[in-house]
C-alpha positions as CSV (number, residue, x, y, z in Angstrom):
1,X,53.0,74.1,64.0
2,X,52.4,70.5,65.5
3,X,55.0,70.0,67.8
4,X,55.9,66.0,68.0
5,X,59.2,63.9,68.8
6,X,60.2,64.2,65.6
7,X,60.0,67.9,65.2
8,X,63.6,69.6,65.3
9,X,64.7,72.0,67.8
10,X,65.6,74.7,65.9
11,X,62.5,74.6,64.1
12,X,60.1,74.5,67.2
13,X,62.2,78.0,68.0
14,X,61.7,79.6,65.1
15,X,58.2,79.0,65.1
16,X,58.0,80.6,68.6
17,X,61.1,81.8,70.4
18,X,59.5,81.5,73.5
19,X,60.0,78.2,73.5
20,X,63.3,78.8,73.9
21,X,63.0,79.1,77.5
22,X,61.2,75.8,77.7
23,X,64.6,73.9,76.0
24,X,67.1,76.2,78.5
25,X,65.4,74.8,81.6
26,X,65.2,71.3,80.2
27,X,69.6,71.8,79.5
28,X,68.4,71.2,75.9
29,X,70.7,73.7,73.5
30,X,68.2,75.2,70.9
31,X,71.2,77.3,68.9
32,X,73.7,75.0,68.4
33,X,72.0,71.6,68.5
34,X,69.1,72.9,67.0
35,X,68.9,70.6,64.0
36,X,68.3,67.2,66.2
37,X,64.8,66.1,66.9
38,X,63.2,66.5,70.6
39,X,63.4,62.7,71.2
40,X,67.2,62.8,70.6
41,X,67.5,66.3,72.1
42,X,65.7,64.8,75.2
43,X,67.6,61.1,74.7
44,X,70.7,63.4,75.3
45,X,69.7,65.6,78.0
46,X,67.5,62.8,80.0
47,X,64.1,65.4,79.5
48,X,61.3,63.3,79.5
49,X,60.0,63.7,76.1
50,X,56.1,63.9,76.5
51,X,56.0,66.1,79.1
52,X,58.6,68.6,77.5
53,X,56.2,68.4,74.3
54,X,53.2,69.0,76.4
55,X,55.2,72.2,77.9
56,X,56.1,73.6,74.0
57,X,52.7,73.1,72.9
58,X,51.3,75.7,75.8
59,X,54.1,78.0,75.4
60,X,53.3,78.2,71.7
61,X,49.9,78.7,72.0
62,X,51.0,82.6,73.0
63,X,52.0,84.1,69.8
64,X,55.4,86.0,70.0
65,X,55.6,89.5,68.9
66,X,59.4,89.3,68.6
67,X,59.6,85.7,66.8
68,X,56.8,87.7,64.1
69,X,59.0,90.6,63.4
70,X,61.8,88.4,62.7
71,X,60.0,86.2,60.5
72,X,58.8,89.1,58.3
73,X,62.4,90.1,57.3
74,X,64.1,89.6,54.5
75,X,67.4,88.1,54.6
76,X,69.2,91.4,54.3
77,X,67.2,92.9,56.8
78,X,67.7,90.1,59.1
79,X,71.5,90.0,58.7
80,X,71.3,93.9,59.2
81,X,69.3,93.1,62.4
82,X,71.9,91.1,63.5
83,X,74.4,93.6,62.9
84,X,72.6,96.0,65.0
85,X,71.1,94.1,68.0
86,X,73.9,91.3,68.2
87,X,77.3,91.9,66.8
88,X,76.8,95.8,68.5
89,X,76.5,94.2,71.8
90,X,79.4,91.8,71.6
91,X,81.8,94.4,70.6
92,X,79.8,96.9,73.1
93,X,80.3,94.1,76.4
94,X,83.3,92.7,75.6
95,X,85.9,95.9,77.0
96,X,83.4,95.8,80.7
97,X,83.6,92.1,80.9
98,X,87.5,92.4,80.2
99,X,88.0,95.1,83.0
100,X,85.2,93.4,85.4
101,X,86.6,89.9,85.1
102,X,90.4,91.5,85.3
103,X,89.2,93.3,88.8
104,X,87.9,90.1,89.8
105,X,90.6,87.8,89.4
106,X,93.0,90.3,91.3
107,X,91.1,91.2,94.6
108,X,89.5,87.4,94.6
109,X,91.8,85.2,92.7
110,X,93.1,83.7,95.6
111,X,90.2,82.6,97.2
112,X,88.3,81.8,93.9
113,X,90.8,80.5,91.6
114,X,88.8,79.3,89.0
115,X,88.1,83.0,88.0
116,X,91.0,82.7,86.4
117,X,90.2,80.0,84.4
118,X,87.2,81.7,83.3
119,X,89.0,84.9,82.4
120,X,91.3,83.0,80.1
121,X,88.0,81.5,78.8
122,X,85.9,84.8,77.9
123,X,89.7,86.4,76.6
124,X,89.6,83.4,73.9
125,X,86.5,84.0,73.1
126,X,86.2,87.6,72.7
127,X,88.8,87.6,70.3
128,X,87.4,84.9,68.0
129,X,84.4,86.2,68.0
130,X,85.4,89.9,66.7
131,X,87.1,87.8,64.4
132,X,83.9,85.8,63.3
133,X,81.9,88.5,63.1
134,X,83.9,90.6,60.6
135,X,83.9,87.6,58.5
136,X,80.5,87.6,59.0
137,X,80.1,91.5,57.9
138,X,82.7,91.6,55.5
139,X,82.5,88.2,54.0
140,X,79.3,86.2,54.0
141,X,75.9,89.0,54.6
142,X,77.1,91.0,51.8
143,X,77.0,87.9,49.7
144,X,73.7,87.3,50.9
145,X,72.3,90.7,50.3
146,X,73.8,90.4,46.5
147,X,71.7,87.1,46.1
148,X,68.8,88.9,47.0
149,X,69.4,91.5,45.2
150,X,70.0,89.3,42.4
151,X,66.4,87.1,43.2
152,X,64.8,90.4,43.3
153,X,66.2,91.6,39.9
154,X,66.6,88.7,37.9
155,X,69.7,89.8,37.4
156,X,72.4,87.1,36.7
157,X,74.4,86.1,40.7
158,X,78.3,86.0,40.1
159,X,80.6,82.7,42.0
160,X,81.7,84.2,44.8
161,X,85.5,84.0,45.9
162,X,84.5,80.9,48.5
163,X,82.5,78.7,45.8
164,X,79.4,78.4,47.4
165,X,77.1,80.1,50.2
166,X,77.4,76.6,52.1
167,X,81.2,76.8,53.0
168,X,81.4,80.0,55.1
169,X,78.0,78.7,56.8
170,X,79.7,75.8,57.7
171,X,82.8,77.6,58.7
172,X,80.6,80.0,60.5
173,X,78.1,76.8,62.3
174,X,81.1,75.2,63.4
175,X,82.6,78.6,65.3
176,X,79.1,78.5,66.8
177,X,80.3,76.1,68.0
178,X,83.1,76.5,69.6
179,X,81.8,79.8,71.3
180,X,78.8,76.9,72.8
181,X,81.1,74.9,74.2
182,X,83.2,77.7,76.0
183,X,80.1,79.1,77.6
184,X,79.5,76.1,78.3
185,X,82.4,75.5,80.3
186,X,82.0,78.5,81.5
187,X,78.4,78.1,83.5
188,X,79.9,75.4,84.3
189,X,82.9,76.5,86.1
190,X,80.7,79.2,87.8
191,X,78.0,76.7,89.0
192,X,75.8,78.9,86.5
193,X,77.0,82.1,87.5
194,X,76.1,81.6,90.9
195,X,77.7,84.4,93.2
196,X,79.9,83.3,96.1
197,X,79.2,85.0,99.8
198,X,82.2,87.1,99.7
199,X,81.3,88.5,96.2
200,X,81.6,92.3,95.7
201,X,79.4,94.6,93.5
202,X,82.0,93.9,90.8
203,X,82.4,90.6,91.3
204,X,78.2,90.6,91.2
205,X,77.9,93.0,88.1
206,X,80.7,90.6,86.3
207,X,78.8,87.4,86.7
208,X,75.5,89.0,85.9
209,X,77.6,90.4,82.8
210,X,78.9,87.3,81.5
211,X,75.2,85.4,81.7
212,X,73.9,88.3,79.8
213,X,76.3,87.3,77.5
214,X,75.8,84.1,77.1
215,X,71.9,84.1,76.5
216,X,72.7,86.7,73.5
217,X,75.1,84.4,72.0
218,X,72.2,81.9,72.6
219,X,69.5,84.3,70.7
220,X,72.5,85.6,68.2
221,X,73.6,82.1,66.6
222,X,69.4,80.6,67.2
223,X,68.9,83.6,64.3
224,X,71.9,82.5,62.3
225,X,72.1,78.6,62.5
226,X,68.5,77.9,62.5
227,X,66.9,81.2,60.3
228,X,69.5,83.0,58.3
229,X,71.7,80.3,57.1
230,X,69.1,77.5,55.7
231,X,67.2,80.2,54.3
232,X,70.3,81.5,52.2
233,X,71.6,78.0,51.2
234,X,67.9,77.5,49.8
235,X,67.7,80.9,47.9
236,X,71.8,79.9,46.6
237,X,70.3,76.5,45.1
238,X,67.2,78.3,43.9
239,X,69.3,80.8,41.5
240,X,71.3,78.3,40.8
241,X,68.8,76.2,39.3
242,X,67.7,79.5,37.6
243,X,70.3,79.7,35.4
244,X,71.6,76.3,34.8
């Protein structure tokens, strides 16, 4: 891939997701605002452009093992993937943060009172996100899987129930972001999960919790937003024009 100014984000990720880490240290947001090109992405963040190109060109001169295997899935396999690596974490994290930040807030509340804020933060966004991802599960990757089925087979693909695979994707993007902005907020609030001197091994384990979190989410909508999604509003339009 030639990487210029006008390439997208999400694209140079995809290509290679260690470039990933080459957009996080530039505050560049690769999940989310990964359909703008890296002049705006870096108009926006105040990265100088050529040097930030120069730096993606030599990260992606190391081919990824990870950023293969996910390229060589289908789109059932990949929503499965998510399933197991990302939506299995969430739900997996999500009662230990609870306790952890609930500890917190009561033996360092006083002294630290914007744990408080971040509790109420994470508590929103835990239960959206269980939320989004049964939608996710129960809604939109089985539809998916049936229009693979259905490109596979030849076999006629039945309206589903939401009109089009393009309105739950946009329902689903637009959650994405949401959960961005509240992480967001988040690292913010913590001065990036930065650890104050009177922090105990809870308070320590928390933080270190909650960026785990957050560069999950990062990997877990990059897969959806940028890989999944356009590929299953292409294959949509594709059958589509099949049997018109």
């Amino acid at each position: 891939m030639d990487i210029t100014a006008k390439s997208n984000v999400g694209d140079v990720v995809r290509f290679n997701f260690r470039t990933s880490s080459v957009f996080q240290a530039n505050n560049i947001d690769y999940c989310c605002g990964g359909n703008k090109t890296i002049d705006e992405a870096c108009k926006e963040s105040g990265a100088d452009s050529d040097r930030l190109i120069a730096e993606l060109r030599s990260t992606a001169e190391s081919t990824d093992p990870d950023t293969e295997y996910i390229n060589s899935l289908s789109l059932s396999e990949l929503s499965d993937y998510i399933i197991r690596r990302h939506h299995s974490f969430v739900r997996k994290n999500i009662p230990f943060l609870k306790e952890g930040l609930d500890r917190i807030c009561e033996v360092h509340g006083n002294a630290h009172p914007e744990l408080f804020r971040i509790r109420e933060l994470f508590n929103e966004s835990s239960g959206d996100l269980t939320i989004h991802m049964q939608k996710e599960e129960i809604m939109l990757f089985p539809y998916i899987q049936q229009m693979e089925a259905s490109a596979r087979g030849g076999s006629p693909l039945g309206k589903p129930h939401f009109g089009s695979v393009a309105n739950p994707v946009r329902m689903m993007i637009s959650e994405h972001e949401t959960e961005g902005r509240r992480f967001d907020t988040i690292a913010e609030i913590s001065g990036n999960y930065s650890l104050p001197g009177d922090a105990c091994n809870t308070y320590r384990a928390t933080l270190s919790g909650l960026k785990d979190f957050e560069t999950d989410l990062h990997r877990h909508i990059h897969l959806e937003n940028n890989i999944l999604f356009p590929k299953a509003v292409e294959m949509e339009s594709g059958l589509i024009g099949k049997q018109s």
